[in-house]
C-alpha positions in Angstrom: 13.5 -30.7 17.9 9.9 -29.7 17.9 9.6 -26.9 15.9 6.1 -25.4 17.9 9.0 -25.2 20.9 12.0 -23.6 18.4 9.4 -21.0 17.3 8.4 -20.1 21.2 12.4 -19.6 21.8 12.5 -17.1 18.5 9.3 -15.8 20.6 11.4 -15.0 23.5 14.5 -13.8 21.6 11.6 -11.1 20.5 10.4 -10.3 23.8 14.0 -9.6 24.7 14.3 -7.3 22.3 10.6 -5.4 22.0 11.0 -2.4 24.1 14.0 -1.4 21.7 11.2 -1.9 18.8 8.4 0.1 20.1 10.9 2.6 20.8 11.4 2.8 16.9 7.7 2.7 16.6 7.2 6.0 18.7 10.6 7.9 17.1 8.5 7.3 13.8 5.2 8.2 14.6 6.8 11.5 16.4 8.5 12.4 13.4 6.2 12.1 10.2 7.6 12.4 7.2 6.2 12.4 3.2 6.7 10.4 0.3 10.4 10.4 -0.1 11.6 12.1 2.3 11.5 9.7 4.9 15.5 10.5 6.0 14.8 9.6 9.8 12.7 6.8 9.5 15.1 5.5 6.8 18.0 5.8 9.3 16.9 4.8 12.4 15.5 1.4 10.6 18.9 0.6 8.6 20.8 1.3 12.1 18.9 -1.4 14.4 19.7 -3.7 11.5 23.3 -3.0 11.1 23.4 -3.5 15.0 21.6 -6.9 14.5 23.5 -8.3 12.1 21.9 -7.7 8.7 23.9 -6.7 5.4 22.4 -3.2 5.1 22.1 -1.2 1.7 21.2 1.7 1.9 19.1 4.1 -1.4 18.0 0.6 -2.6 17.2 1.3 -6.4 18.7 4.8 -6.3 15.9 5.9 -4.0 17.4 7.9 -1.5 15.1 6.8 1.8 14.7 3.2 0.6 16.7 0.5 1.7 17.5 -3.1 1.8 18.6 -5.8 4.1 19.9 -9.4 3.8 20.9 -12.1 6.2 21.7 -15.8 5.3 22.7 -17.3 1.7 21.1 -19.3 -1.1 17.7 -20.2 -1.7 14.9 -19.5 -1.2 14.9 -15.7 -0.9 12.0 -14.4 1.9 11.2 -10.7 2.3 9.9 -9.0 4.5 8.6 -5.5 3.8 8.8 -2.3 5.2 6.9 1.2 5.1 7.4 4.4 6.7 5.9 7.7 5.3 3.1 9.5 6.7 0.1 11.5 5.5 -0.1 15.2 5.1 -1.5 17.3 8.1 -2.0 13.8 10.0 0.8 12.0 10.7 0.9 8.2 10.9 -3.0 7.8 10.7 -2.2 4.8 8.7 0.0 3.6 11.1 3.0 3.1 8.8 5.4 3.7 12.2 3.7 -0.1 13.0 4.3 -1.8 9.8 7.8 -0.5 9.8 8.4 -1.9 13.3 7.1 -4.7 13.0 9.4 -5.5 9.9 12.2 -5.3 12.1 10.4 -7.4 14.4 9.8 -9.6 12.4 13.3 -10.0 10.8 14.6 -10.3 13.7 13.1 -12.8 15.5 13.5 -15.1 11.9 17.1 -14.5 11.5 17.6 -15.7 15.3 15.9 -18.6 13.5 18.4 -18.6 10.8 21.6 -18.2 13.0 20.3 -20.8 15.7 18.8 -23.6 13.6 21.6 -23.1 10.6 19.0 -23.2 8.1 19.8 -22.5 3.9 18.1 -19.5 3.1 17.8 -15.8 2.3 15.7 -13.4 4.4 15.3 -9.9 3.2 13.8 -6.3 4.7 13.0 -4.5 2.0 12.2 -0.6 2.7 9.7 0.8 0.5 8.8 4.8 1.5 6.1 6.5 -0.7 3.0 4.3 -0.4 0.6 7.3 0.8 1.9 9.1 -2.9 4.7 8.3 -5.3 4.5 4.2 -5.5 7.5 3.5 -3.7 7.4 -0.6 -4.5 6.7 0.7 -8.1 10.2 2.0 -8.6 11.9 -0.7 -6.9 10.2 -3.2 -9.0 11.6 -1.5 -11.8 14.8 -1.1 -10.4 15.3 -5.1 -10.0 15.0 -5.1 -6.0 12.6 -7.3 -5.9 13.8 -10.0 -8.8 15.0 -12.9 -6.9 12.4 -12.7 -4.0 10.3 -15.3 -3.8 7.7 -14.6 -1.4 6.9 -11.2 0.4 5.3 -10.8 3.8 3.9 -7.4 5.0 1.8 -6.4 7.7 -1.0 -3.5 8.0 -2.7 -2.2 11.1 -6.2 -2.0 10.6 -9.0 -2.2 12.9 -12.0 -4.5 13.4 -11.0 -8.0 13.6 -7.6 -9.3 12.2 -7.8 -10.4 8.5 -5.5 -12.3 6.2 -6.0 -9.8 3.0 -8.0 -10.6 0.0 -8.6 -8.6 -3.7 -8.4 -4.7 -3.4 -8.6 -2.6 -6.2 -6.8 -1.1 -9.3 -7.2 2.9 -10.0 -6.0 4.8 -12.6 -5.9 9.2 -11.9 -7.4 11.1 -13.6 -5.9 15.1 -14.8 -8.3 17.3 -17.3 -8.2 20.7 -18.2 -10.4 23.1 -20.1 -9.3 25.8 -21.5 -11.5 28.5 -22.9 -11.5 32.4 -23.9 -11.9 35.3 -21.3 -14.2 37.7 -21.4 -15.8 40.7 -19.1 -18.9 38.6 -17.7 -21.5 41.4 -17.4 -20.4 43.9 -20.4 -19.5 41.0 -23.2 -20.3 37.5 -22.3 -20.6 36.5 -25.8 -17.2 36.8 -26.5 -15.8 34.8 -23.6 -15.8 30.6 -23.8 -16.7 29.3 -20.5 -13.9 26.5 -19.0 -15.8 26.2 -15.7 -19.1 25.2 -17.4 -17.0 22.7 -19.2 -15.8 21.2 -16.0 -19.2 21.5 -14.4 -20.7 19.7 -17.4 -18.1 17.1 -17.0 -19.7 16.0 -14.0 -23.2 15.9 -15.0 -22.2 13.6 -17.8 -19.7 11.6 -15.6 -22.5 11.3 -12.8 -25.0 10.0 -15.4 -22.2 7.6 -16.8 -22.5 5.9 -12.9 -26.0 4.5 -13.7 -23.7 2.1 -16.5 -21.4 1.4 -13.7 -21.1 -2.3 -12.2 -21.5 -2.2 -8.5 -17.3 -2.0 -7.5 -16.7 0.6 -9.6 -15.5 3.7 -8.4 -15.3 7.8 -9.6 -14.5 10.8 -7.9 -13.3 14.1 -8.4 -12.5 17.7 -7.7 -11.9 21.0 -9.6 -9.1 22.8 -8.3 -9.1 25.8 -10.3 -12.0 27.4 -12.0 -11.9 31.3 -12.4 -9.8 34.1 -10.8 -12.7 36.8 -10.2 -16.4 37.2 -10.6 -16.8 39.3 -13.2 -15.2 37.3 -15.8 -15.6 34.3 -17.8 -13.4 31.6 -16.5 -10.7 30.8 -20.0 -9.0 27.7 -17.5 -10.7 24.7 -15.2 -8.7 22.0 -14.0 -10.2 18.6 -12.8 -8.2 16.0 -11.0 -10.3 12.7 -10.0 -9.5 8.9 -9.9 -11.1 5.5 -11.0 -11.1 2.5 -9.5 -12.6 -1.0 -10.1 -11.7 -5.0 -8.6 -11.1 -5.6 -12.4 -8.6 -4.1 -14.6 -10.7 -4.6 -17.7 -13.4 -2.7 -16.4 -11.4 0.1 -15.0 -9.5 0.5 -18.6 -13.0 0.0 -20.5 -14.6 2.7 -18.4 -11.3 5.1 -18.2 -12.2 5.4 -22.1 -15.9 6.7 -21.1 -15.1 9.0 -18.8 -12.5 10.5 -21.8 -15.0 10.6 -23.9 -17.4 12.7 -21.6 -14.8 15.4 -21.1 -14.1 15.2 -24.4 -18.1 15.5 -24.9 -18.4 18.3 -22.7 -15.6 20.5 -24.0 -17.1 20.1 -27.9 -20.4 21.3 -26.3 -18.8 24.6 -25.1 -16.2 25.2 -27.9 -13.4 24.5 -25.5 -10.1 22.9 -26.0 -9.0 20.3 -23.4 -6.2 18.3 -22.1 -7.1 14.5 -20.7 -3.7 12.7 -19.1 -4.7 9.0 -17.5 -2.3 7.2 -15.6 -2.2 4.3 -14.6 -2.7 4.3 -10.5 -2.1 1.3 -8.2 -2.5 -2.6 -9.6 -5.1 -4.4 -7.3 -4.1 -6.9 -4.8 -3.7 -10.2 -6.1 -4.1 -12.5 -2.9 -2.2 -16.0 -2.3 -4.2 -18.1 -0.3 -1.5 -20.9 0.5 0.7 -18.2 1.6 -2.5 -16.7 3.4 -2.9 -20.0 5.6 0.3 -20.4 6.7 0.3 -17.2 8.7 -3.7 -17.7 9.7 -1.9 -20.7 11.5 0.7 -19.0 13.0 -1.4 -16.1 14.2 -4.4 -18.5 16.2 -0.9 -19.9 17.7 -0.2 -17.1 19.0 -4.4 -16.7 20.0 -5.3 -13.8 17.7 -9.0 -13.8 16.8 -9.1 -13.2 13.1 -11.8 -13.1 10.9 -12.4 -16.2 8.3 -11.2 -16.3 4.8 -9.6 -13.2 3.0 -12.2 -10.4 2.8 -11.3 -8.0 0.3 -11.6 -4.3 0.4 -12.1 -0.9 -1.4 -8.3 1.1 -0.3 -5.6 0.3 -2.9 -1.7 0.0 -2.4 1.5 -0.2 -4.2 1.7 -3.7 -3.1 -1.1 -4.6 -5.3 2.1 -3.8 -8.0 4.0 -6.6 -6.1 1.3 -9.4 -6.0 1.3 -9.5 -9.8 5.0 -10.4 -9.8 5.6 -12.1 -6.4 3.3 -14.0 -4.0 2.4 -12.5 -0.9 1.3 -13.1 2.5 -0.8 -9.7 4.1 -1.8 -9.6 7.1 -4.0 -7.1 8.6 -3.8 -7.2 12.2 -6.0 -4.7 14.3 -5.3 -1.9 17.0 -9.0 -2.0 17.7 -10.7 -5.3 17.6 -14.2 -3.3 18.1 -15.8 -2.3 15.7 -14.2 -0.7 12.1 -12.6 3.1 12.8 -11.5 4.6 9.1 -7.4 4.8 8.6 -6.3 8.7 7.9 -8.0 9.7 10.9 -6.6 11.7 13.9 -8.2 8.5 16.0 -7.0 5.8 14.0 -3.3 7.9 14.8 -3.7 8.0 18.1 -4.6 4.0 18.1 -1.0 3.4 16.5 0.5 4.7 19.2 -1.7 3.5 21.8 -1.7 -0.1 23.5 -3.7 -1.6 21.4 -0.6 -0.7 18.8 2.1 -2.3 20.7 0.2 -5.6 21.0 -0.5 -5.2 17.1 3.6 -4.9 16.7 4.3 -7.9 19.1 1.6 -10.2 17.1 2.4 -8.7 13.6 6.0 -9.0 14.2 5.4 -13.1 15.3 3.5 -14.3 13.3 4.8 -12.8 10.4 8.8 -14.0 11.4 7.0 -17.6 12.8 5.9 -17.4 9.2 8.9 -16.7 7.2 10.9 -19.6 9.2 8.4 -22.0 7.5 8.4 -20.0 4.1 12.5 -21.0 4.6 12.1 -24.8 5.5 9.5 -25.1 3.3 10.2 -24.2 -0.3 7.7 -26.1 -1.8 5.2 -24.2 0.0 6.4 -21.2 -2.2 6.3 -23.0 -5.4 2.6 -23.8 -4.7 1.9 -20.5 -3.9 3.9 -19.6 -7.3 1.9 -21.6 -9.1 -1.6 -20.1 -7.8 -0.6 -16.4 -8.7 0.0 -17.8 -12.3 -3.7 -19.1 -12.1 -5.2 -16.3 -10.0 -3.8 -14.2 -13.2 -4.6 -16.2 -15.8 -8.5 -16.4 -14.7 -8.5 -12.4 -14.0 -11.8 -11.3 -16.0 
């Protein structure tokens, strides 16, 4: 049987089943939630699996809103991934309701696959909350969820043309504090140590530091306390930034410059300071077998997408993932246009719109068309295995 026709009967199976789907989508969008405490979206995801069929775990990892699903047996082991929260004040202006969805989607129409066809295989949903804040696919990394996958498929709304995903970058955060001596500023500002100046100094030195910058290299920041009144010498500042680069090596080197400037700046001004760098998101490490497979599957379904795998400035906790597992990421638009920024009132409203229901109905096709040959095709994923370990081994 020709498999261009088996995949158009999965197709169907989908249609039959998208209003259901886009009914999840809107639930989600109409009820935001943040990083980990995504309790409805959690639910209403693991229920339309239990009802189709899939083996449903639920606090995956000991997170409480993450969750797991499984359908089939043996090798190899597909999953597709899952996201839900939502920003602060906005809502789903990343449209997280649509990646969610179209995970079910997705899963669903592949299992049909699985069931019909009696294929050898594993296919997972794996559902990771916290990606805004709190690296969801961090923790269940470390908690083992991930350790027999291997490949991972997960959609993104975005806008513009539809893109397979290239390299995005690695940050690391950034938490300083100054802390000085308070003193009356008009009576007796000898006696007071300045903490504000500190900060301010900070970014003199850290804005001259950019002129040493290679072009992807990325640094920002705020101060979020710096005095409680007027008339005295602020004794505490607190800075909170980030830094990102395309290459770890450069964002670790230059992590160490921006220490020393604070470190500069509070020796300067006889303050004390505090400097705590974490490590952020890893930076997407693309798999361009996996990449291709899908590109075929979405001009099947007569998706314009762009050439290639573009690579971008945002970062995600599925950068974290690409070091371990390959992955497939498609970014399929809700406003083929022109480019509208994500965490936007406008780019909410798209994820709801029209424009996001055909984005779940392609997303959720190709990526399911894509997992059925990820499952009759192991040798496809061993490839794809073997080009991480390259990709890796050539980083900087």
């Amino acid at each position: 049987m020709e498999m261009s026709w088996i995949k158009q009967q999965c197709d169907r199976y989908l249609d039959e089943h998208f209003d259901e789907l886009w009914e999840i989508s809107r639930y989600v969008h109409a009820n935001p939630e943040l990083a980990y405490e995504e309790y409805k979206a959690c639910k209403v995801q693991c229920d339309y699996l239990k009802k189709m069929g899939f083996e449903v775990v639920e606090g995956a990892g000991n997170v409480p809103t993450a969750f797991t699903a499984k359908t089939g047996s043996g090798k190899p082991m597909v999953a597709i991934v899952s996201e839900y929260d939502a920003l602060p004040e906005l809502g789903h202006a990343c449209g997280h309701n649509l990646i969610c969805t179209s995970a079910l989607g997705a899963a669903i129409e592949a299992k049909h696959f699985l069931d019909e066809q009696s294929v050898t295989g594993t296919l997972y949903v794996i559902g990771t909350p916290a990606e805004e804040s709190g690296g969801g696919k961090i923790k269940l990394l470390e908690a083992g969820i991930f350790d027999e996958v291997d490949a991972v498929i997960m959609q993104h709304p975005t806008s513009a043309p539809t893109r397979l995903a290239g390299a995005c970058m690695s940050s690391m955060r950034l938490d300083i504090e100054f802390f000085g001596k308070s003193a009356h500023a008009g009576s007796h500002p000898e006696n007071g140590i300045n903490a504000l100046s500190a900060a301010n100094l900070y970014f003199v030195a850290t804005g001259l530091l950019r002129q040493h910058f290679k072009g992807d290299m990325r640094l920002s920041g705020i101060i979020t306390e710096g005095g409680k009144g007027t008339g005295l010498i602020p004794d505490y500042a607190h800075v909170k930034g980030s830094i990102s680069s395309f290459s770890l090596k450069d964002l670790k080197m230059n992590a160490e410059k921006v220490r020393h400037c604070a470190e500069g700046c509070a020796h300067a001004l006889d303050c004390e300071v505090k400097i705590t760098i974490e490590e952020g998101y890893q930076g997407r490490v693309p798999n361009e077998i996996l990449s291709e497979v899908c590109r075929k599957e979405l001009m099947a379904l007569n998706e314009p997408l762009l050439e290639g795998m573009p690579f971008d400035y945002g970062g995600e906790d599925l950068g974290n993932v690409s070091r371990r597992i390959p992955i497939c990421n498609p970014y399929v638009t809700i406003f083929p246009d022109y480019k509208i920024s994500n965490h936007t009132a406008q780019f909410r409203e798209l994820a709801i719109s029209e424009n996001g229901k055909h984005c779940l109905e392609i997303a959720s096709k190709a990526m399911g068309r894509t997992a059925m040959e990820f499952l009759t095709h192991p040798e496809i994923l061993e490839a794809a295995k073997e080009e991480l370990a390259e990709r890796l081994k050539n980083e900087d």
